[in-house]
N, C-alpha and C positions, 0 to 999 in steps of 0.2 A: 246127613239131614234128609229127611224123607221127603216126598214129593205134596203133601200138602203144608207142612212147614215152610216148602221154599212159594208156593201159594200162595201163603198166610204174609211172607214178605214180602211178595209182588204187588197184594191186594191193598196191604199196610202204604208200599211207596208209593201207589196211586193214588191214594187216597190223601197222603201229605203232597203228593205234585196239587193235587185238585185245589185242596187245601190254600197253598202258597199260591196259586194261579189265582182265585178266587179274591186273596186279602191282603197280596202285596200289595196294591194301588192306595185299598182300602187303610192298612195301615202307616205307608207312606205319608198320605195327605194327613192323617191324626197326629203323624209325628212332626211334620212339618209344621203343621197349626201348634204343637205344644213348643216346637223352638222358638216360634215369632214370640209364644206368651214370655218365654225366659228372653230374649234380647229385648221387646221392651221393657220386663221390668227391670233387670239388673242392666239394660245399658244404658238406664240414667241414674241408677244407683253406684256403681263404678264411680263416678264423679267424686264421690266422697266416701269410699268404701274402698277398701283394702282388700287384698287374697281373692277376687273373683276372677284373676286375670288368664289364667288356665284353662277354667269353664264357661265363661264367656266367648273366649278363643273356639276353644272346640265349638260351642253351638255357633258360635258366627261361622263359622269355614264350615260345619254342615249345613248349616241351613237353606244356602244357595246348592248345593248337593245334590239336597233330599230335593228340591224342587225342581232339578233339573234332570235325574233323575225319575222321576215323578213323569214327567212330562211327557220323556221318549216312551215311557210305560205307556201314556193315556194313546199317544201319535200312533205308536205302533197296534196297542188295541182297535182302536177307530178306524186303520187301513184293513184290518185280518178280520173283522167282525163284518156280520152280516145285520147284524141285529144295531142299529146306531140309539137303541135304548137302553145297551146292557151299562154302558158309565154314562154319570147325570153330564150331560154339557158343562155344564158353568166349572167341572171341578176343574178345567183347564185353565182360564181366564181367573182363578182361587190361588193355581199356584204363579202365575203372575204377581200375585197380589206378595206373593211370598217375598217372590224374587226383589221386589221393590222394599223388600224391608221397613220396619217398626220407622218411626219418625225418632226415638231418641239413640239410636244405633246408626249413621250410613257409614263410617268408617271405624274401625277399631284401631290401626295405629298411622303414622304418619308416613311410612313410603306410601301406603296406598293413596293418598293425594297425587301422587305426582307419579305413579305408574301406572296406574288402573282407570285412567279417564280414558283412554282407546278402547283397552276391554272391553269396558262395559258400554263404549257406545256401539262395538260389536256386538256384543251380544244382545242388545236391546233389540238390535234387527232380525239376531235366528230366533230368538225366544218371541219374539213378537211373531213371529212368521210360521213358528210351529203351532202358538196359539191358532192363529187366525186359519192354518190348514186344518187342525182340528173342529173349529166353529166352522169350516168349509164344508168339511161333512158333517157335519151333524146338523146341516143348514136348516134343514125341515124340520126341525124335533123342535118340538110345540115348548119347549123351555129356554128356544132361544131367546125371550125376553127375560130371565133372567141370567145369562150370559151375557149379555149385551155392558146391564151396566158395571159390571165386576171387570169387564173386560175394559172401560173406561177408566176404572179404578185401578186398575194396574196399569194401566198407561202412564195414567198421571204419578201413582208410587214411584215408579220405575224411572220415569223421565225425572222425579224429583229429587230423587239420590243421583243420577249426573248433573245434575244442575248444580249439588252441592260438592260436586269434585271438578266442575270444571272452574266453579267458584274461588274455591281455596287453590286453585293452580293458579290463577289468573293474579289472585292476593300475591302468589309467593312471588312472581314474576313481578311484585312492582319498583323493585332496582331496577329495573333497565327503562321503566316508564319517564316522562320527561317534567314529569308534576309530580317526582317521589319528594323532591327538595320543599315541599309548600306545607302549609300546616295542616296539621289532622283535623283541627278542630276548628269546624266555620265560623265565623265571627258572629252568624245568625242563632247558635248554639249556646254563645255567654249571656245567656238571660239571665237575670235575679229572680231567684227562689225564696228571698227571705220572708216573704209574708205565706210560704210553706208548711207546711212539716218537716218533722226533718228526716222521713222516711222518701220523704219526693225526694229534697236534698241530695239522699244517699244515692237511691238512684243515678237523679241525675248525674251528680259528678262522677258516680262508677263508671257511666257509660263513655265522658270525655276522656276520662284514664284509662281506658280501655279503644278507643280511637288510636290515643296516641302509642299503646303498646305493639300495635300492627305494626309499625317503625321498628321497634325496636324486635321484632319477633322474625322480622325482613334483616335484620344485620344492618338496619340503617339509621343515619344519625337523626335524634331528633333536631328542626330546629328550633331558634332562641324564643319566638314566639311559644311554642310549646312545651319549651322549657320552664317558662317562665310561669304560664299556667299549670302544670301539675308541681311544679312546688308550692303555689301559691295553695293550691288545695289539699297538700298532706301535711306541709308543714305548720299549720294552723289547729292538726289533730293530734289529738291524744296516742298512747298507743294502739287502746283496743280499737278505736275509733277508725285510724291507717290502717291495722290489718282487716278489719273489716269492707274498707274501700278494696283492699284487694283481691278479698274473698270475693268480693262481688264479680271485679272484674276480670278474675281468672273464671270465674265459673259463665262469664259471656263468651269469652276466648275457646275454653270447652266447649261451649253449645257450636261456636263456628265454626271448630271444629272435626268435630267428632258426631253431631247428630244434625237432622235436619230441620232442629228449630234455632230459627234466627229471626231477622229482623222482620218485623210484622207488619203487613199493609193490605189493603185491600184484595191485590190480587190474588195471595196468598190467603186471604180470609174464603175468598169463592172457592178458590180452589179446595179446601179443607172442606168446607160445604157438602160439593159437589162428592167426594167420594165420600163423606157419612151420610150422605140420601142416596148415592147410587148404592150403598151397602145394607141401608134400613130399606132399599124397593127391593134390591133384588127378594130378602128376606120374606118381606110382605108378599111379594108375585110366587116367593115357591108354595110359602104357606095354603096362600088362593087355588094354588093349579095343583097341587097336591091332593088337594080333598077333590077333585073333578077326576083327575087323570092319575088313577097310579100307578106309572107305565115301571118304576121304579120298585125294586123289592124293600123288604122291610127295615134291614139292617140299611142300605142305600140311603134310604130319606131318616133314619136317623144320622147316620152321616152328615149328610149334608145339612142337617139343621145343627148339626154343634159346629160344621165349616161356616157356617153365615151368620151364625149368633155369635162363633168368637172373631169374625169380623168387624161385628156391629160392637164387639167388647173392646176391643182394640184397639177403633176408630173412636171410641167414646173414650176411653181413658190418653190415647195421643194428645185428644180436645181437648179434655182437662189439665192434665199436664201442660200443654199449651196457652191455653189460659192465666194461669199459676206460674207462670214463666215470668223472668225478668225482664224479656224482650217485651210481652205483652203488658206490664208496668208502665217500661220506659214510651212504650207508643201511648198508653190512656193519657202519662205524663204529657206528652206533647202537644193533646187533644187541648190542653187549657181553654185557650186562645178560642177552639169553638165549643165548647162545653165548661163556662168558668164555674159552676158551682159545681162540677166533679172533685175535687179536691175536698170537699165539705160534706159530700157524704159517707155515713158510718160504713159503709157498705167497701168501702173504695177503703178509707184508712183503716181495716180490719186488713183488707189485702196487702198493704201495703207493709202495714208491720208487722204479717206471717211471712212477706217476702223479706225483708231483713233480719230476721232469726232463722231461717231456714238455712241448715248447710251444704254448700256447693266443695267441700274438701273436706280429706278425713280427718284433719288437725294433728292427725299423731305422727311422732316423731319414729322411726322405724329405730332398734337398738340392738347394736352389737357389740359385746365387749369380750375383749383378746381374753384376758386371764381367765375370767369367767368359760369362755368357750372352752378350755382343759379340761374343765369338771364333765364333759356334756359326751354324750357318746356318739363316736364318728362317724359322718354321713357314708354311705355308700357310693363306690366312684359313678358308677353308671345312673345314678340319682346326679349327682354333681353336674358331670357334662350332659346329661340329655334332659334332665329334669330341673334346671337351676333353681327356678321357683325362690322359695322365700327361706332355705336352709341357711341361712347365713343370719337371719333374724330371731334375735333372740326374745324379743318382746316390742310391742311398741307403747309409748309412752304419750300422753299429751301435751299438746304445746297450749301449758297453759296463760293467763293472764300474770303473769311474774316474767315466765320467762318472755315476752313480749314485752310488756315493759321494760327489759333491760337489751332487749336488742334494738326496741326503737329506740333509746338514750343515749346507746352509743350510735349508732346510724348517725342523728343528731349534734350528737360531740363531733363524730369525723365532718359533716356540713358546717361544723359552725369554726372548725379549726379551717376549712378550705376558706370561709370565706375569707378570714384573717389572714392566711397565705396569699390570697388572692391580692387582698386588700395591701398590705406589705410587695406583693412584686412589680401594682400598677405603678406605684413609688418611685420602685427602682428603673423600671424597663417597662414602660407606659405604653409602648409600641408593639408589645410581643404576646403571644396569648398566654392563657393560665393554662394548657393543656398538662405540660409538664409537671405543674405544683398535682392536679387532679391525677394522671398517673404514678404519681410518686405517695400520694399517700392510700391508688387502693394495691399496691404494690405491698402495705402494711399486716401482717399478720401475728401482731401481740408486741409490739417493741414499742408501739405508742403507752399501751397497758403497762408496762414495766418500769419504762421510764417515768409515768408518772406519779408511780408506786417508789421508785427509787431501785429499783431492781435491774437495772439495766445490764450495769458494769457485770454481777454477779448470774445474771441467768439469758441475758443478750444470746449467746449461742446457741440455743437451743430453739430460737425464729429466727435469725439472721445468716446465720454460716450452715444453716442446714435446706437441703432440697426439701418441700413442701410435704411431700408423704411421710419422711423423717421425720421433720418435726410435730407431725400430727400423731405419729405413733410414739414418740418421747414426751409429749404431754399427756395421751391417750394412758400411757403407762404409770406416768408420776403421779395423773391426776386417783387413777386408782388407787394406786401405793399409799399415798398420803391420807385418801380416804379410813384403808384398813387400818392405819398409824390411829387417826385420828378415833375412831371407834371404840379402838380398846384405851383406850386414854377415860378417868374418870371426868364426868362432870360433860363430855363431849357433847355438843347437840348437833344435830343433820342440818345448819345454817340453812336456809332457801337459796345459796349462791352453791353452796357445795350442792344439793340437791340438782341446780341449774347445770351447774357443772360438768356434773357426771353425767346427766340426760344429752348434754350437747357432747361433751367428749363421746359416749358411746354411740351418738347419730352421725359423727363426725367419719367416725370409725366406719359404720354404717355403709354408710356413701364412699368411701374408700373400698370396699371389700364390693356391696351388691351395684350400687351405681358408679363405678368410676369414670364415666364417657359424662359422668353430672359434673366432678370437678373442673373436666378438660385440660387437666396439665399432664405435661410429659413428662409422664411418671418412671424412673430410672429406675430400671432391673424389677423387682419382687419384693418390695423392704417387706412386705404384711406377711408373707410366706417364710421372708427366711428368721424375720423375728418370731416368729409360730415356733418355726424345726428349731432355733435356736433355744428357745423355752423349753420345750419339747425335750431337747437334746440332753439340757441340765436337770430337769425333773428326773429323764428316765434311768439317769445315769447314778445320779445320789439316792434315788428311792427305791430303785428296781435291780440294777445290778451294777453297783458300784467298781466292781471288779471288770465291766464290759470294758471296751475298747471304743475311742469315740467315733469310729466310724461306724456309724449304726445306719442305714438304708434308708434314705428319704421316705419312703411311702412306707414304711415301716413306722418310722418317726410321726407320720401324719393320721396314721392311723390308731396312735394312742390317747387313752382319754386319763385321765386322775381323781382322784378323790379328793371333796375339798379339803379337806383335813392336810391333805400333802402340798398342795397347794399356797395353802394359808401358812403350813410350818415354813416354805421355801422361805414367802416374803418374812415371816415373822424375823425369821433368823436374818434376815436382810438388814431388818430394822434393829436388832440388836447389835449384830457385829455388822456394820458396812462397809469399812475398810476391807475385809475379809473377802465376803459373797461378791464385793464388786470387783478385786482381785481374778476370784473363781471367774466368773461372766467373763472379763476381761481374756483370761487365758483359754475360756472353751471357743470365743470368738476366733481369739487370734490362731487355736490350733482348728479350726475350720479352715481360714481363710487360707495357710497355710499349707492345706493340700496339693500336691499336686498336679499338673494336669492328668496324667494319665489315670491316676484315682478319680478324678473328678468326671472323667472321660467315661471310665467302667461304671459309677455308680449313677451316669444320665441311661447308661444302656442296660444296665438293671432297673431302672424305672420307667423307662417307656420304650417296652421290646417293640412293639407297634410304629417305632419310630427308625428301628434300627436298619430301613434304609436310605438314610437321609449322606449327603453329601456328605465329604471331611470337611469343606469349608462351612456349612450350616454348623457342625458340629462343633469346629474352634470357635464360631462366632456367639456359640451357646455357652461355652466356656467362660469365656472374655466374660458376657453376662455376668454367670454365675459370682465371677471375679470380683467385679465391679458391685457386686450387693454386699451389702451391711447391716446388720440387724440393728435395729434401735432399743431391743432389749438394755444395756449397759448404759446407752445417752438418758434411757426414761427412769433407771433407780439413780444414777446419780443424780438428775433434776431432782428426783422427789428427795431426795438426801439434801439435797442444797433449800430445798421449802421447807424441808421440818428442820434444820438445822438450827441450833441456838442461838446462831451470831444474825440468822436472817428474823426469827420472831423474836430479839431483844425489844421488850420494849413495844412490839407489835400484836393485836389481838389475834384469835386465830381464825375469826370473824373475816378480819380484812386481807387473810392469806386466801380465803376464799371468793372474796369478791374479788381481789386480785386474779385468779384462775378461770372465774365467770367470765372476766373481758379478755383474756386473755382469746379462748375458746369463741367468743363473737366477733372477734377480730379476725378468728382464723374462717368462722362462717362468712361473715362480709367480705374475706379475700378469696375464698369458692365463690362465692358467688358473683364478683364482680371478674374471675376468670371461667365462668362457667358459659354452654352453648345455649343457647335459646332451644335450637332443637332438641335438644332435651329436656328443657322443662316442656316443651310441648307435646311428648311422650310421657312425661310421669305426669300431666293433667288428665292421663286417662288411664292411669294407676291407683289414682285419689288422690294425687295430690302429693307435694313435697315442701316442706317449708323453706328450704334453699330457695325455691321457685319466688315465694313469697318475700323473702327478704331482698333478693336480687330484682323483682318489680317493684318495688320499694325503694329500693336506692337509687335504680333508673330515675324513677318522680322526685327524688331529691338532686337530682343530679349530679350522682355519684356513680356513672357509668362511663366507660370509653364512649360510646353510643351520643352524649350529651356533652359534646367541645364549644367552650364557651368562647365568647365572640372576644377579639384583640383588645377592645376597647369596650369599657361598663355602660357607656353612653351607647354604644351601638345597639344596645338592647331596647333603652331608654326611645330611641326612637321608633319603636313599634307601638312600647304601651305610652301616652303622655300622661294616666295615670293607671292608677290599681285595678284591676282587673276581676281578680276572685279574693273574698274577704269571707273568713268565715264560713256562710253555708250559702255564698254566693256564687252563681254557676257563671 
């Protein structure tokens, strides 16, 4: 290379050093202002939206970053600089603004309630303090009037978001308080609404049911007083009507959440004020001192006018969204009493019934089905574990008005059989409580459905003698099975119970494979996995090389996909010869299980070489596992073999083999849900939402949770209320 070539690159990297010296700061704060724009809009859109959770993550974890980043940038310029007009003042007390975050984003999941309150009351003090050394030097610079109030405005952002974490620590911590045992809801609270709307209505009682779900959200029990009120107001509702109370009152819970709008009052009203005029002055004061003094270069002050108009954009759209809010409903609501003709203006019930069709959850039911998954081509491992994301989701589906109706019906049926048990043991043992009848029947996952169909004797083992994941996967399968039977059958129709069906079998499924910390039960060994490789095992073996040998290599086995066509022949043949194929199943099972250890030994150390320094006892005790699992492949065709069976639809339509399957399937959702953790649905309210969530706040208010232990004696209740309390659309 000749000597003005190596010139040519000297003169080249000085000119990009000059370059990046020049428009780091500059492109920082542009990047930073375009994060805040995506965390407020998509972090109140998340509420009821699906698939953001990845990119929402990314820009939340940058965005305090870039601004802090940002900042040592401006500290360190304003020390090395001679010149304290080369960067505009105020862009210090800007990225403040940052740091304090959009109003519908202060947290993205639930440890940061309870780990991050020290944090950030740290760093409120260096961040506050690198600001204010910054506005230290630059103390003379004729623009410190607009620094000033940005610098107010980020105080107040900044202090706003600990407030809302020191809030929600203080909530969780109310078991150890000594008034956690008193009721949620103040006696001053049961006003009549009847001469209403029934938009105030909704409100209103959202907001009591959502009082008392803080109890239940704390792991503590309601008591009878509050029991007695939210049954009074769901059980007088339709279905769409109850899920609608809940829609509301999960999407308050969200905002308490997860963002920093909540309950609205005065102070709260100045202080919002206070930073959309300290955000419209600064604007107005650079505008003014701009055309006087332009101490700043060209590209500079267009900066800084897109930094403070998407302040003013930002602060105006929190407002509105603020406004539009359900908190700000429930407060006009309360205003009655001094503003009585508010309720009568169009103005007001135009708001009131955009806020009750507006959605606060994504409604869809997330869906994954086993058999279907074979056809589908396999994910990549390193996607798997560092990527989990949403591979496991094959489509999602809406929860629509059918299916809601039939999970409030049955909801209903188990409260209306409790009370009847209830009613029957004060009889026998008047002294004792009803705790045990209420445990024993949400203990129920399809054996009430059977029995009442007459099906008990004949399909009883497949909910009764089986662990919970098993059974889910031997209904999961038959309910399929019996679908495909059904299809090619002439004259068939897609019944709305089989449609129901299959949506909740495959959401069932769902929540088994992507949520399983939702069901919270101890789930024994792998059954989802080893029924996969067992399926797996049999396709690859009768399609692909019949002559293999059936030790074929787990990740081998998991790595194959099929055509529907081979697929569909497997079960055909199922359904023609059953005795056969379930023979076959039977024997590839049994010569699994039948391995030895030390094949079982070498084919864990053929799949995870990464592991192959683990102890001998880790490794026998991975064994043992291994041992101890059972595929539900063979339990779910011979089910679906016993449903389409001639001796079980003698006489029976195939209508009501379906609606049979429907409850079966809500039976097995209402016993997830009545063993599932609260902290987790308080994590998938900022996924969009889960309808487990919604049925299990639902059964809470009927009083069909552990959570809700009714009093020894019926009279004991009786002496709280001397009469009826909430009637209809009364609060």
């Amino acid at each position: 290379m000749d000597v003005s070539s190596k010139m040519g690159l000297v003169y080249l990297s000085q000119d990009i050093e000059e370059l990046w010296n020049e428009w780091q700061i500059r492109s920082l704060m542009l990047l930073g202002l375009l994060l805040q724009i995506i965390l407020t809009i998509l972090g109140e859109q998340r509420k009821y939206t699906v698939g953001l959770g990845d990119f929402l993550w990314l820009a939340y974890l940058s965005s305090d970053s870039v601004a802090i980043f940002s900042l040592g940038i401006l500290a360190r310029s304003v020390a090395n600089t001679t010149n304290p007009n080369l960067i505009p003042v105020f862009w210090a007390p800007l990225l403040l603004v940052h740091i304090g975050g959009p109003g519908t984003i202060s947290a993205y999941s639930m440890h940061e309630l309870d780990k991050l309150l020290i944090n950030h009351l740290l760093q409120l003090v260096t961040r506050v303090g690198v600001v204010g050394y910054v506005l230290f030097r630059l103390r003379e610079n004729a623009f410190m009037l607009v620094a000033i109030p940005i610098f107010i405005s980020g105080m107040i952002k900044y202090g706003e978001r600990i407030w809302v974490f020191k809030r929600n620590k203080e909530s969780n911590n109310l078991s150890q308080q000594p008034f956690a045992k008193r009721p949620c809801i103040p006696s001053e609270d049961l006003i009549s609404l009847t001469d209403s709307s029934s938009e105030v209505s909704y409100l209103h009682e959202a907001h009591l049911l959502f009082k008392t779900s803080k109890m239940l959200f704390q792991n503590l029990d309601l008591v009878n007083l509050d029991q007695r009120i939210t049954y009074d107001l769901v059980s007088e509702k339709n279905a769409e009507e109850a899920f609608q109370l809940t829609e509301i009152e999960l999407g308050l819970k969200y905002d308490r959440l997860y963002s920093k709008v909540a309950t609205v009052s005065w102070p709260r009203f100045i202080i919002r004020s206070v930073t959309f005029l300290s955000s419209i002055f600064a604007l107005v004061s650079f505008s003014i001192m701009i055309k006087s003094k332009s101490v700043y270069s060209k590209n500079d002050r267009i900066i800084s006018y897109v930094l403070l108009s998407g302040v003013v954009c930002l602060e105006s759209y929190s407002i509105i969204g603020h406004l539009f809010s359900d908190w700000t409903m429930i407060w006009l609501i309360r205003l009655e009493k001094t503003f009585p003709n508010l309720y009568t203006t169009r103005c007001f019930s135009l708001l009131l019934s955009f806020s009750r069709k507006r959605k606060r959850w994504s409604r869809l039911m997330g869906q994954h089905n086993l058999i279907s998954a074979l056809s589908k081509k396999p994910v990549n491992k390193l996607r798997k574990k560092y990527f989990p994301g949403n591979w496991n989701i094959h489509s999602r589906v809406d929860a629509d008005k059918d299916l809601k109706e039939l999970i409030f019906k049955q909801v209903m049926h188990k409260r209306s059989r409790y009370e009847r048990l209830r009613y029957e043991r004060s009889k026998n043992y008047p002294d004792t409580s009803d705790f045990p009848v209420l445990l024993k029947l949400l203990e129920e996952r399809g054996c009430n459905s059977l029995q009442s169909k007459g099906c008990f004797h004949e399909l009883g083992w497949s909910v009764d003698d089986a662990e919970f994941s098993h059974s889910l996967l031997t209904w999961h399968i038959a309910t399929h099975v019996c679908y495909i039977d059904d299809s090619r059958k002439n004259g068939f129709v897609n019944y709305q119970n089989c449609a129901m069906s299959r949506s909740l079998s495959n959401y069932m499924l769902y929540l088994l494979v992507q949520c399983p910390n939702m069901l919270a039960i101890e789930l024994s060994g792998t059954r989802y996995t080893d029924t996969r490789i067992h399926l797996h095992r049999l396709l690859f073996i009768r399609n692909a090389h019949k002559e293999a040998e059936n030790h074929i290599p787990m990740d081998k086995l998991d790595a194959l996909s099929f055509p529907k066509a081979q697929v569909k022949a497997f079960f055909y043949e199922l359904l023609q010869s059953p005795s056969t194929m379930l023979k076959e199943i039977r024997e590839q099972e049994e010569e699994k299980s039948a391995q030895s250890p030390s094949t079982m030994l070498k084919e864990i150390r053929e799949q995870e070489e990464e592991k192959s320094a683990q102890s001998p006892s880790t490794m026998v005790k991975q064994i043992r596992e291994q041992e101890e699992e059972k595929s539900a492949l063979l339990d779910g065709c011979r089910l679906a073999m016993s449903l389409q069976s001639s001796e079980l639809q003698d006489g029976w339509p195939n209508e009501k083999k379906w609606e049979m399957i429907s409850e079966v399937w809500v039976e097995m959702l209402m016993y997830a849900a009545s063993h599932s953790r609260w902290k987790e649905h308080a994590d998938a309210l900022g996924r969009g939402g889960e309808l487990l969530t919604h049925v299990c706040i639902l059964m809470a208010h009927l009083g069909l949770s552990k959570q809700c232990r009714p009093p020894a004696l019926s009279k004991q209740l009786d002496e709280y209320f001397p009469g009826p309390v909430v009637s209809g659309n009364e609060v």
